[in-house]
C-alpha positions in Angstrom: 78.9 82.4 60.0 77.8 86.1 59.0 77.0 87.1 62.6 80.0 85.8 64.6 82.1 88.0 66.6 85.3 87.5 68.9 84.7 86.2 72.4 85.0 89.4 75.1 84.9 87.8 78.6 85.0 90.9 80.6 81.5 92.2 79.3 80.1 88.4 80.1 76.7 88.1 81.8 77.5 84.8 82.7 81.1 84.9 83.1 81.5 83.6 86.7 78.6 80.8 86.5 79.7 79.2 83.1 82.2 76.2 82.8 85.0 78.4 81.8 84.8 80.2 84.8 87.0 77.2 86.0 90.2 78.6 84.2 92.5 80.9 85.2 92.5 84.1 83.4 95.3 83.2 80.9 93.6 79.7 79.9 89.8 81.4 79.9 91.5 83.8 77.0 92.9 81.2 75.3 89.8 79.3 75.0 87.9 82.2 74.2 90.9 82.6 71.2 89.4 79.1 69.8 86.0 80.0 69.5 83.3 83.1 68.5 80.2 84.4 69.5 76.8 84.1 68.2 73.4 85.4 68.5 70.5 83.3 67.5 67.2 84.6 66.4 64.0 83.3 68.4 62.9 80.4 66.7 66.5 79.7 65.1 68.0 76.2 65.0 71.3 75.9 67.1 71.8 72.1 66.7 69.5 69.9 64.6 69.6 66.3 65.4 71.4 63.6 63.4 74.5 66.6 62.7 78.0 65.6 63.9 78.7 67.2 67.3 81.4 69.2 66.2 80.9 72.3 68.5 80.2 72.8 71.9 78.7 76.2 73.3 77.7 77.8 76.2 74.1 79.7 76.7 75.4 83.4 77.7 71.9 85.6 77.2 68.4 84.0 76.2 66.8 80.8 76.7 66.7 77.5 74.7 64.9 74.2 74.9 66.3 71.2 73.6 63.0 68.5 72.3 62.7 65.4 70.3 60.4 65.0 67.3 59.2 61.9 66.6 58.2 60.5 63.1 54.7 62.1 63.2 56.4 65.4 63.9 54.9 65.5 67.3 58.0 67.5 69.3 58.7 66.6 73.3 60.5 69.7 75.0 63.1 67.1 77.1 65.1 70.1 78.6 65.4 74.0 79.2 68.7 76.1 78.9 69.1 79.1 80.5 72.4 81.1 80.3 75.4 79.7 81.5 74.2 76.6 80.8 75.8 74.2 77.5 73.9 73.9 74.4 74.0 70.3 73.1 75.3 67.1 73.9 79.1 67.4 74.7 79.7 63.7 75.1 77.6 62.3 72.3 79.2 62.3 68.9 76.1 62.5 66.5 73.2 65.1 67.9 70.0 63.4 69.1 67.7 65.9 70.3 67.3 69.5 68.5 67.9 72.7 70.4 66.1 75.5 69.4 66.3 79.5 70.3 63.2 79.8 72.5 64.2 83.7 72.8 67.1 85.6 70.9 69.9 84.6 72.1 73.8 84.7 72.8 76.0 81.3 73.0 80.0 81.6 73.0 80.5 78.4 70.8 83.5 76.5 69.9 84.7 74.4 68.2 84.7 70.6 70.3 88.0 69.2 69.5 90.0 72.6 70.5 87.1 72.4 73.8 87.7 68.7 74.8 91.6 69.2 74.1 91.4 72.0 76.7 89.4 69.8 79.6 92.4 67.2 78.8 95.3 69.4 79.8 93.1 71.7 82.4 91.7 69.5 85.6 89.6 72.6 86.8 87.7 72.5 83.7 87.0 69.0 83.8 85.5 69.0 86.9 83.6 72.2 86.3 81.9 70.1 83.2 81.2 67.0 85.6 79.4 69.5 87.3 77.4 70.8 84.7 76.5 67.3 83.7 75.4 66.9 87.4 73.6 70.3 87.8 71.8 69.2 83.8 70.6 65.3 85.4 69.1 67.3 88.5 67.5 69.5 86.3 65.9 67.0 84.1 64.4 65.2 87.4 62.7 68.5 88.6 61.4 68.6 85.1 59.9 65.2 85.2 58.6 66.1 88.7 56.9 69.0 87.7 55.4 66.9 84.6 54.5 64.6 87.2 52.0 66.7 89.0 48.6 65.6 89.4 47.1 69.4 89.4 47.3 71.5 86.8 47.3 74.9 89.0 50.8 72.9 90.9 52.4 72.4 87.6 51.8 76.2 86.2 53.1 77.6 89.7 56.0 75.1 89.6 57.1 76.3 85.8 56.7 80.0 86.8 59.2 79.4 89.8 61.7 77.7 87.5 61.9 80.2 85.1 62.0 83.2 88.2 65.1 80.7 89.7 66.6 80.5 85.9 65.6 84.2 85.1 68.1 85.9 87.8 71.7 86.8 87.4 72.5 85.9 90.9 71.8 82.5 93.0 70.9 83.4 96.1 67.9 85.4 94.5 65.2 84.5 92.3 63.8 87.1 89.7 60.6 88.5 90.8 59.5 89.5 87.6 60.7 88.1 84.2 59.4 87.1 80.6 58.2 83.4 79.9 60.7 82.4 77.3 58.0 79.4 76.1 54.5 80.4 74.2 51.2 79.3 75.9 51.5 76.4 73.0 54.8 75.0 74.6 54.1 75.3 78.3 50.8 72.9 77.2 53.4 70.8 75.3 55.7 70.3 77.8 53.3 70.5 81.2 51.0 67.9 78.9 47.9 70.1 79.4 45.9 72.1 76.6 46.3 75.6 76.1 43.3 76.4 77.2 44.1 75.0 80.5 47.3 76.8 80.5 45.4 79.9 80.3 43.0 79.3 82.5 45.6 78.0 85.4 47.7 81.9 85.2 44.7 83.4 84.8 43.8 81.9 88.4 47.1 82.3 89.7 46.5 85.8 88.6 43.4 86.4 90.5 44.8 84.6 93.7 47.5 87.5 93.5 49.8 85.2 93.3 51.5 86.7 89.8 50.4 89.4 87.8 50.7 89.0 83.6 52.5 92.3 82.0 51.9 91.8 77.9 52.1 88.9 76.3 55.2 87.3 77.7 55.8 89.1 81.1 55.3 87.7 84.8 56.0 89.5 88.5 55.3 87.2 91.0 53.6 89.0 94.1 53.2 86.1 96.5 56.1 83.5 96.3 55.1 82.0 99.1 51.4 81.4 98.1 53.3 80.2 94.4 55.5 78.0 96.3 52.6 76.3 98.2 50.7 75.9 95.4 53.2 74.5 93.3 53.3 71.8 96.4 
């Protein structure tokens, strides 16, 4: 791959949320020994599905979404990464959903034999990915809670406060202001609203001064609170 690079833990974003950050130092470099780092453009295909599962990787900067498409070529966003988070299906041996770079990104990937090998003879790590599994099923329930909303308005606000929890470096903060790693066109896809209703829902929120739009992408919330209520 022409744009992988050796694993540097120390200048890590995500270095004490990901699963490695289960090993002790001497086992963290040896893993990081097995595998490289990568950046993906936005829009770049990280695993397509029906490939072999032959790496695993972790999220480190960016965002990702991982989506079906069915024989129509109508795609269904099932899940969003955010770093720290795995890419993939680490227990499925064939790929059935395609991740995509929603932003560019950053994943330290390796290759799944050397990873799996490692949970084996490290008990730390294997707990640490039966978290992660945990923390991903949790994650896909909020999603189909948020789908689940009968207003529009509640499931804009609810999105926006995902994406400040997922935005910040730290958990006992959310991000107050961020960029929306999905396009207007894939919040309507996933939310199952039209884009014009997308649009119309943050330009409401705006004018309740709940958020306030900066370019294209950006979002500061100014009234959690009012979001949170909203957002029911």
């Amino acid at each position: 791959m022409s744009n992988a690079a050796p694993i540097v833990c120390d200048s890590c974003p995500v270095a004490d949320r990901a699963v490695c950050s289960a090993l002790a130092e001497g086992d963290r470099d040896e893993l990081a020994r097995m595998g490289h780092h990568r950046r993906y453009a936005r829009g770049e295909t990280i695993v397509a599905a029906g490939d072999a599962a032959t790496l695993c990787a972790t999220l480190t900067r960016g965002a990702a979404k991982m989506s079906t498409i069915d024989r129509d070529g109508t795609e269904r966003i099932v899940a969003l990464v955010h770093p720290a988070g795995m890419l993939g299906q680490l227990f499925a041996p064939t790929a059935t959903l395609h991740v995509t770079a929603l932003t560019d990104s950053e994943a330290c990937v390796f290759p799944r034999a050397d990873f799996a090998a490692m949970a084996d003879a490290r008990p730390a790590l294997a707990r640490r990915l039966l978290t992660e599994v945990g923390r991903e099923l949790d994650e896909s329930r909020g999603l189909i809670d948020l789908i689940s909303k009968r207003q529009a308005r509640s499931r804009v606000a609810a999105l926006i406060l995902a994406f400040s929890r997922a935005a910040s470096p730290a958990p006992c903060h959310d991000a107050a202001a961020f960029d929306l790693p999905l396009t207007r066109g894939e919040i309507a896809q996933l939310l199952g609203l039209t884009i014009e209703t997308v649009s119309r829902m943050l330009t409401a929120l705006e004018s309740a001064g709940m958020i306030a739009r900066r370019g294209s992408h950006g979002i500061a919330i100014l009234d959690r609170g009012a979001l949170e209520a909203t957002a029911g």
